[in-house]
C-alpha positions in Angstrom: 123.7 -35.2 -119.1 125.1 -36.2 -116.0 124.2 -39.7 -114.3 123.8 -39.1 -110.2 125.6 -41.9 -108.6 124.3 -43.1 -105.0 127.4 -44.6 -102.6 126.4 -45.4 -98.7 129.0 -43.7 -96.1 128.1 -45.6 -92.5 129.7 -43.4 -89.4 129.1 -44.5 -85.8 129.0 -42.5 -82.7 129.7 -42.8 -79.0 127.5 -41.1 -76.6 125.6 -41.2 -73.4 122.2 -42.2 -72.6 121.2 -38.7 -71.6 122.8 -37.0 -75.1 121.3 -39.6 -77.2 117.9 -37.9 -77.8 120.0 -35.2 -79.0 121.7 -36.5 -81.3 119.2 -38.8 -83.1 117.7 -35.5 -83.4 120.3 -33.6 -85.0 121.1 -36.7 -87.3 117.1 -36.9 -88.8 117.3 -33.4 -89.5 120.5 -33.3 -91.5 118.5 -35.2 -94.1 120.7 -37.1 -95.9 120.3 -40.2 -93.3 119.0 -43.7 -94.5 119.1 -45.8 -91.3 120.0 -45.3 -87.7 121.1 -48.3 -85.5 121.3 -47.6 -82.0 123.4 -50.3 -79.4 124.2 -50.7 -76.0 127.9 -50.6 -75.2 128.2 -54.7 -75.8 127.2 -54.3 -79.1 123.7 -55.1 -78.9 120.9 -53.4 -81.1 118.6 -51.9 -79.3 116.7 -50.1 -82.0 117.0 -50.3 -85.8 115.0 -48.3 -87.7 115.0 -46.8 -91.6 114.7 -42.9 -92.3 113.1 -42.9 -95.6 112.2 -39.3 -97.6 109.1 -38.1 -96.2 109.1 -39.9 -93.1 109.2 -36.7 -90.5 107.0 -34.6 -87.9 104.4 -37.5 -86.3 105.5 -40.5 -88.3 108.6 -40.5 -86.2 107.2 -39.4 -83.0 106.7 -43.2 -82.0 110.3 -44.0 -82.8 111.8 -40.9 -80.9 109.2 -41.8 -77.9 111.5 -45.1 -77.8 115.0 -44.0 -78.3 114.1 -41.8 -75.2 113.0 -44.3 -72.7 115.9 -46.5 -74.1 118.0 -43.2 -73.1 116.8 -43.1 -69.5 117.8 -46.5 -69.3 121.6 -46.9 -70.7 124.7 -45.4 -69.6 127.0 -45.7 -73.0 125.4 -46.4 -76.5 127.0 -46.2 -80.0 124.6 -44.7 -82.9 125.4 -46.0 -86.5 124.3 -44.3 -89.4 124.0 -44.9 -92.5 124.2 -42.0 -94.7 123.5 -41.6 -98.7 126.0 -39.5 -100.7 125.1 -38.6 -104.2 127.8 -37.9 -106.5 
């Protein structure tokens, strides 16, 4: 029997305020996503949050509402994710 091994990747992307909806988006439903860290284009965290399993549909609605008024605000954010990768 076969021991499953947990190791964290982290990748961080560039994008604009109005593709960052988008994204966050596409990253929550890839599903394989532990945290998300959003921040401005000085380096400053605007929004932190944890995806844990479960956590979908209107348990994230609050966040998403946020990350898109942040959106409308910023020109240039960076989104890092943490990701877990079972081996």
């Amino acid at each position: 029997m076969k021991k499953e091994t947990k190791t964290k990747i982290e990748e961080t992307f560039r994008v604009t305020g109005e593709n960052l909806l988008k994204k966050v988006n596409e990253l929550i439903k890839e599903g394989n996503v532990r945290k998300v860290t959003i921040k401005d284009k000085n380096g400053k965290i605007l929004v932190d949050f944890p995806l844990t399993l479960g956590v979908v549909g209107a348990a994230i609605a609050p966040v998403l509402a946020a990350i898109g008024a942040i959106a409308a605000l910023i020109g240039e954010c960076t989104i890092s994710v943490e990701r877990e990768n079972r081996v």
